[in-house]
C-alpha positions in Angstrom: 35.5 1.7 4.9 31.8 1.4 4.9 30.4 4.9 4.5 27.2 5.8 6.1 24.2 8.7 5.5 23.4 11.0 8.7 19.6 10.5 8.9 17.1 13.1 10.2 13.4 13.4 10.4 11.6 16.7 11.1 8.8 17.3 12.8 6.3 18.2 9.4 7.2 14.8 8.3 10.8 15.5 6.0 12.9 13.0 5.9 17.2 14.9 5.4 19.5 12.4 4.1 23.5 13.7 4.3 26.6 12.3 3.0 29.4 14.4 3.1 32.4 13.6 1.0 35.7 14.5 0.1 34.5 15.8 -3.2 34.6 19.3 -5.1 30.6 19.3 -6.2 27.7 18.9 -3.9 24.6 17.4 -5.2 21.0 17.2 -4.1 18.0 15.2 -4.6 14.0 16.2 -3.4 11.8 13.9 -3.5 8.0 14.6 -3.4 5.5 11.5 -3.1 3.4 12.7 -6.0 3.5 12.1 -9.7 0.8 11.2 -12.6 -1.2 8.5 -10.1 -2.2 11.5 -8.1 -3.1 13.7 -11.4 -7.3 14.2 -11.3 -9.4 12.0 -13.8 -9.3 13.9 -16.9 -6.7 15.8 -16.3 -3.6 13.2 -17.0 -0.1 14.7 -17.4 -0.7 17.7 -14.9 2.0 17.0 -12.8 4.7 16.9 -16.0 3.1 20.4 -17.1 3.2 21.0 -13.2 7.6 21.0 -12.8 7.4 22.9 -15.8 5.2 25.4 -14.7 6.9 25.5 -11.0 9.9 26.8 -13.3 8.6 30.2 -14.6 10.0 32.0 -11.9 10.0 31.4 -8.2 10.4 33.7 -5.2 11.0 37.4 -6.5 12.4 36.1 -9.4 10.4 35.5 -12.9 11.9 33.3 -15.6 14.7 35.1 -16.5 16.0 36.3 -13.5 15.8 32.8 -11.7 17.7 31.2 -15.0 20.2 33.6 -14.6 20.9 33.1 -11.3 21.2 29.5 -11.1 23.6 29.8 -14.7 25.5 32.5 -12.8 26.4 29.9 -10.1 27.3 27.5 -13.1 24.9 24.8 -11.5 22.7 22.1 -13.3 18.8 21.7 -12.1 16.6 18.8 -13.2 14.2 16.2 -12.6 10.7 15.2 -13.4 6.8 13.8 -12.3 7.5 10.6 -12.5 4.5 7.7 -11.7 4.5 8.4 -8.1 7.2 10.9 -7.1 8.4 13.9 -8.7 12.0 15.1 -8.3 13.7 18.0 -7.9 17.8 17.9 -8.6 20.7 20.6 -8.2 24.2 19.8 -9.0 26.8 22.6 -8.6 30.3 23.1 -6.9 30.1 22.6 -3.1 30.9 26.7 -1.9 27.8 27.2 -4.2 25.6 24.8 -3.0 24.0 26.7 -0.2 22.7 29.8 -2.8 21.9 27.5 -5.5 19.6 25.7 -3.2 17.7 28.3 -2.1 17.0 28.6 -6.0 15.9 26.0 -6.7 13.7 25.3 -3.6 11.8 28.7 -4.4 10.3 26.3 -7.7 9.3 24.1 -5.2 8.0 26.2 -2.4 7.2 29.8 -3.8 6.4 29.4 -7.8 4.9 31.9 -9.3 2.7 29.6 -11.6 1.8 33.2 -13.6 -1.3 33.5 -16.0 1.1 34.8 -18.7 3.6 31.4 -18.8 0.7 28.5 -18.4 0.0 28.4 -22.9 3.8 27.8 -23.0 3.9 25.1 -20.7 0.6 23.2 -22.1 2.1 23.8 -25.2 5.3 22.3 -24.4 3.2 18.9 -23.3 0.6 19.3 -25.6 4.5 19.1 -28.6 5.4 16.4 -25.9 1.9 14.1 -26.6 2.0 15.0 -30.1 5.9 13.6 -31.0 4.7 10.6 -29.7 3.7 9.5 -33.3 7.3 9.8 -34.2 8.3 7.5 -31.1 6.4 4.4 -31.7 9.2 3.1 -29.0 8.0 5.1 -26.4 4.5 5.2 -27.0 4.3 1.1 -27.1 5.3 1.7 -23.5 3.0 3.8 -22.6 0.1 1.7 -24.1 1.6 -1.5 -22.3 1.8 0.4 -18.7 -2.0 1.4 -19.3 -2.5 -1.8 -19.1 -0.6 -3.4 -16.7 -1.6 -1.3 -13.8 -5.5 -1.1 -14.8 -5.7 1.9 -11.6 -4.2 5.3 -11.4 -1.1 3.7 -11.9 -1.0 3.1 -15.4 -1.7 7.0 -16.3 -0.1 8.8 -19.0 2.9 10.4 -17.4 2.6 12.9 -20.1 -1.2 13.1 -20.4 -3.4 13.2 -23.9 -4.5 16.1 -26.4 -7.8 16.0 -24.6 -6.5 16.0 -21.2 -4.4 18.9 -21.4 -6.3 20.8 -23.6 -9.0 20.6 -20.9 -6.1 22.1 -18.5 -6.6 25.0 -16.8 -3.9 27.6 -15.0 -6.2 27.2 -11.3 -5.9 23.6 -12.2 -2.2 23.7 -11.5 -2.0 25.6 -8.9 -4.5 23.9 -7.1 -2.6 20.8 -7.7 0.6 22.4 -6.4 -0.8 23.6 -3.3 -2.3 19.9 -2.5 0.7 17.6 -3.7 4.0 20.0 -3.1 4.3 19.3 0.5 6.6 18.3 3.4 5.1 15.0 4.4 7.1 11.9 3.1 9.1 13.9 0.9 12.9 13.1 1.0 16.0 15.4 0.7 19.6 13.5 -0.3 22.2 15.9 0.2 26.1 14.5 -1.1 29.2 15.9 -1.9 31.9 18.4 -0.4 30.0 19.7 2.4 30.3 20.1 6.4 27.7 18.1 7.9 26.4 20.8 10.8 27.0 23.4 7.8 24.7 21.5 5.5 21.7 20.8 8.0 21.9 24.9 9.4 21.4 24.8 5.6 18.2 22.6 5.1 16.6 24.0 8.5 16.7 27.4 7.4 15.0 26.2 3.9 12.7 23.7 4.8 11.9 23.8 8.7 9.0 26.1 8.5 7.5 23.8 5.5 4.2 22.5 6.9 1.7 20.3 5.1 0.6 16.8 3.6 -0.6 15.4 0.7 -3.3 12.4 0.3 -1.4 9.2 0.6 -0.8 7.9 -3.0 -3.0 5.0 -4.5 -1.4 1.3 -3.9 0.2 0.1 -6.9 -1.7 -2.8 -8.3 -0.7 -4.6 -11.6 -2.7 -7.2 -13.2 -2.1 -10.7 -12.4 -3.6 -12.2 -15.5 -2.2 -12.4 -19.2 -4.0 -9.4 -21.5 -2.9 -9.0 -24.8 -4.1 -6.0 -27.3 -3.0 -4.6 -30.7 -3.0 -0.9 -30.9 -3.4 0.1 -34.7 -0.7 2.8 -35.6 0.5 3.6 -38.7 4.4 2.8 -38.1 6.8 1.7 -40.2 7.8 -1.4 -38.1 5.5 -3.0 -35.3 6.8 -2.6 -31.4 6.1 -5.3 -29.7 5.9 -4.8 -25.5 5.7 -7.5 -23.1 5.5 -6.5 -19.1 5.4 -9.5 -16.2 5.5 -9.2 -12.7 8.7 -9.4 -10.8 9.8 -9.4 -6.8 9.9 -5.5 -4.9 12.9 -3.4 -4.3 12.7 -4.7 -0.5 12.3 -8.5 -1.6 15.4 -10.5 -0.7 15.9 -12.0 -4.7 16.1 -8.3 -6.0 19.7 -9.0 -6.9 18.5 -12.4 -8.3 16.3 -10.3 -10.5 18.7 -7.7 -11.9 20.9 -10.7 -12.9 18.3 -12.5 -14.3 17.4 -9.3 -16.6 21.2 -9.0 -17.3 21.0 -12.4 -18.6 18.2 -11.4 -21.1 19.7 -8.3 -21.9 23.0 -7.0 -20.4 24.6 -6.0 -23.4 25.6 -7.9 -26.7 26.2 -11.3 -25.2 23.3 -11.5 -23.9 20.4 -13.8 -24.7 17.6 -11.4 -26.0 20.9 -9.4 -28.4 21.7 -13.3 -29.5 18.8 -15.4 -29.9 16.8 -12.6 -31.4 18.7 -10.4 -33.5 21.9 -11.8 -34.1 21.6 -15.6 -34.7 17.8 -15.1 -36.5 17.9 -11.2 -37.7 14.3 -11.0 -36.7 14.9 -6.9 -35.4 17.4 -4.4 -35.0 16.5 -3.5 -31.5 15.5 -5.7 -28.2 15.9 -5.9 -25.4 14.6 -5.8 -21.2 14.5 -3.6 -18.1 13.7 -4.2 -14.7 11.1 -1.2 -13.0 10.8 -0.6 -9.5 7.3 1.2 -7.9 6.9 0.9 -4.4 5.4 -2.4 -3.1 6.2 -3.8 -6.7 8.4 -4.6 -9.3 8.0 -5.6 -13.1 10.3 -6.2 -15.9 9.2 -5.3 -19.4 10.9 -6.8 -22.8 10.8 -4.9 -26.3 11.5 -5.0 -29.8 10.6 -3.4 -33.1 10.4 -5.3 -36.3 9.1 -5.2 -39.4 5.3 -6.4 -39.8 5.8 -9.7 -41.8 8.4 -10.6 -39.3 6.5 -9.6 -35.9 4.5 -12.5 -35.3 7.8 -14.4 -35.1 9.5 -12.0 -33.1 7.0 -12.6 -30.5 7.0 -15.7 -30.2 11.1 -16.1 -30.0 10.9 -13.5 -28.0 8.2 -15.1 -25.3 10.0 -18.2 -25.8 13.3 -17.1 -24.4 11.6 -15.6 -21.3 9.8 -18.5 -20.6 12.7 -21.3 -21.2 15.2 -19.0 -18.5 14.7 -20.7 -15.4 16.3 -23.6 -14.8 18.5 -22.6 -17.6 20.6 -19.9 -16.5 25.0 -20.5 -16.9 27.4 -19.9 -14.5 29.5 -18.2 -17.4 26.1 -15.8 -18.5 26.2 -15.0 -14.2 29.8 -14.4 -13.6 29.4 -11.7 -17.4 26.1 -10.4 -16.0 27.8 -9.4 -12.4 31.1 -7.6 -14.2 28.8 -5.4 -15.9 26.3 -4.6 -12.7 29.7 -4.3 -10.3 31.3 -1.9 -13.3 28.0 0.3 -13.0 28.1 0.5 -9.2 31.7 1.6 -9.4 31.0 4.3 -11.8 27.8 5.2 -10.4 29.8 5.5 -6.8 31.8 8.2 -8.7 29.3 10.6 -9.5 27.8 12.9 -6.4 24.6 12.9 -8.2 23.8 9.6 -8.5 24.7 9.2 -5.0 21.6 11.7 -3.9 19.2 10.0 -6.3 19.9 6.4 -5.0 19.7 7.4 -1.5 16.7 9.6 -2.1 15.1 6.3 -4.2 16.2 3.5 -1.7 14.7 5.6 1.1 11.4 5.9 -0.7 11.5 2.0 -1.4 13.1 0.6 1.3 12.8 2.6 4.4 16.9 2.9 4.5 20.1 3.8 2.1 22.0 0.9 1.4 25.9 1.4 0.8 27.7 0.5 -2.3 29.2 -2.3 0.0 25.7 -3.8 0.8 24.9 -3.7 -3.1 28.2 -5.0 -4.4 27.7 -8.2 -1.8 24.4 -8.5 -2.6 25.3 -8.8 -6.7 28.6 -11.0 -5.7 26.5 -13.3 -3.9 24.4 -14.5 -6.5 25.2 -17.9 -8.3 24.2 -19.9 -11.2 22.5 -22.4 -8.8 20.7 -19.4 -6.6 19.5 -17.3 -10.0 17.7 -20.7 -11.3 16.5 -21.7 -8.2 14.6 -17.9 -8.2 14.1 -18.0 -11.9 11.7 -21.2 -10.6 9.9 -20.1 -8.0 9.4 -16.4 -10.1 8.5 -17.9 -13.7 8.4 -14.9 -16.0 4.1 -15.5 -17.4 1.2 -14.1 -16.9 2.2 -11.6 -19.9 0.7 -8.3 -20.4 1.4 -7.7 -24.3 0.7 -4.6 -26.5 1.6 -4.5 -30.3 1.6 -1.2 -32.1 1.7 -1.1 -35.8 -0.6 -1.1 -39.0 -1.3 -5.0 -38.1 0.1 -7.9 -36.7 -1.0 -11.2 -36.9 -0.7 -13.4 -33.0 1.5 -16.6 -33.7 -0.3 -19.4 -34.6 2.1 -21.7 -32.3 2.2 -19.4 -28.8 -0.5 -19.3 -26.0 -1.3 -16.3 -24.0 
């Protein structure tokens, strides 16, 4: 039986998504259009210092008393600022759920944002900016998204020494009071809870919640190849590639999520085979398809040693560009077990449930059910992925390299 979300949208411009369940945990997901695209020039990785800040007690609460009381309930906060929403998450048992949110919406809508807590928190990002040296992974990343989205897109999410150090406490709350509003956001609600009971709920929280924030900047990747070397003193080199792909509300997204299942879902695939087990050219590799609204990009990695990297790339390269056209129906029928298997599992955790509706609704406009998905993945063949593999050539390559050196292969265009 095809479940479905109740769907309700309040007057200051809140968008409530319910789905109650026969389930002992309730879960919730917030969703605020903001993140590191709306942080001010020279001021990157505000919004991550931002949810941390929102955290040092809320409401009449400060630190310690607000920890304890959402420990006391035995429920599990999270999130993050992402690149252009930040979430807010609360996972606890369902008779719980009503107190716990209150909690947890006081970080959102009454922080104290104290004079006392903001060195901690700048400190925490300035550590988190910092231990990027000893994540070359991660920071190749970074340096590759810089450069594919040449706009406000392609910030830091976690800012620079300079950038925070340059941080002020008014800085944050100014940027609280402009971005932590009502408009646009999205509340997922899921789990073990009456539907009138759960609504009374969010109306009592959130109805008198009134504001907007300015619309966030249009996503806007480059279209043409780029390649840089940053010079790092790694061990190995990480090698980034980053091409773009079809949108979340595109008809081929399933095509696409098979096709990067093919490069890289799991040991069998291609990018595991062709460049690590059959050649030995790294330890790691491998692809991930990334979703922003309006667009969607896939980005392939690996880390290997400097004499081999020039190599790597270009086997790497190769096997992107030689997929279409080239795509089994044995590597489609593996690729669709292990995306069906993760929409099974995923269907099992409440959590999840409020995170994908709270991201399809951001993306899309509408929730899709786990049926609509698990058709969408079953109806994809060999035939249909090459025939989109065609008409969406991975090219156009943004490519960083971070490492001491690294020398581009003589053999492989941009």
């Amino acid at each position: 039986m095809t479940r479905t979300w109740h769907q309700e949208h309040w007057d200051n411009g809140l968008t409530v998504l319910i789905e109650p369940l026969n389930r002992p945990a309730a879960a919730t997901c917030l969703l605020l259009p903001t993140g590191a695209a709306a942080d001010p020039a020279g001021r990157e990785g505000a919004a991550n210092v931002l949810h941390n800040f929102c955290q040092r007690g809320a409401g009449e609460r400060d630190t310690r008393a607000l920890n304890e009381a959402i420990e006391s309930l035995g429920a599990r906060r999270g999130g993050a600022a992402g690149r252009e929403t930040t979430t807010w998450s609360l996972t606890c048992l369902a008779p719980d759920w009503a107190e716990a949110l209150a909690l947890v919406l006081d970080s959102v809508r009454r922080p104290c944002l104290p004079d006392e807590a903001f060195e901690s928190v700048r400190a925490l990002g300035l550590q988190e900016v910092a231990g990027l040296d000893d994540e070359p992974g991660r920071k190749v990343l970074m340096e590759l998204t810089r450069r594919f989205f040449p706009t406000p897109y392609g910030r830091s999410l976690v800012g620079s020494r300079d950038s925070l150090t340059a941080l002020a406490a008014d800085d944050l709350r100014r940027q609280w009071q402009a971005t932590y509003q009502p408009q646009g956001a999205i509340l997922a609600i899921a789990g073990g809870l009456d539907l009138d009971a759960a609504r009374e709920t969010a109306k009592r929280l959130l109805a008198d919640w009134q504001g907007a924030a300015d619309p966030a900047p249009a996503a806007q990747p480059r279209s043409e190849a780029v390649y840089e070397h940053v010079t790092s003193a790694t061990e190995q080199v990480h090698i980034a590639l980053a091409w773009r792909d079809v949108a979340a509300d595109d008809p081929g997204r399933y095509h696409s999520q098979m096709a990067v299942q093919v490069l890289s879902g799991g040991m069998g695939a291609r990018l595991f085979t062709e460049v690590r087990e059959k050649r030995g050219l790294c330890y790691a590799v491998g692809a991930s398809g990334q979703t922003v609204r309006g667009c969607g990009y896939v980005i392939a990695r690996a880390g290997t040693t400097t004499e081999r990297s020039s190599e790597t790339l270009e086997v790497l390269a190769g096997e992107l560009t030689r997929l279409p056209g080239s795509v089994t129906a044995d590597e489609v029928e593996r690729a669709k077990v292990r995306l069906l298997s993760n929409e099974v599992m995923n269907d099992e955790i409440t959590s999840a449930r409020a995170q994908r509706a709270a991201s399809d609704w951001w993306l899309l406009g509408r929730v899709r059910s786990p049926e609509e998905v698990r058709a969408g993945i079953e109806a994809v063949s060999a035939a249909s992925l090459n025939q989109f593999l065609e008409a969406h050539r991975p090219g156009d390559f943004t490519i960083v390299t971070l490492g001491p050196q690294f020398d581009w292969p003589a053999g492989l265009s941009l």
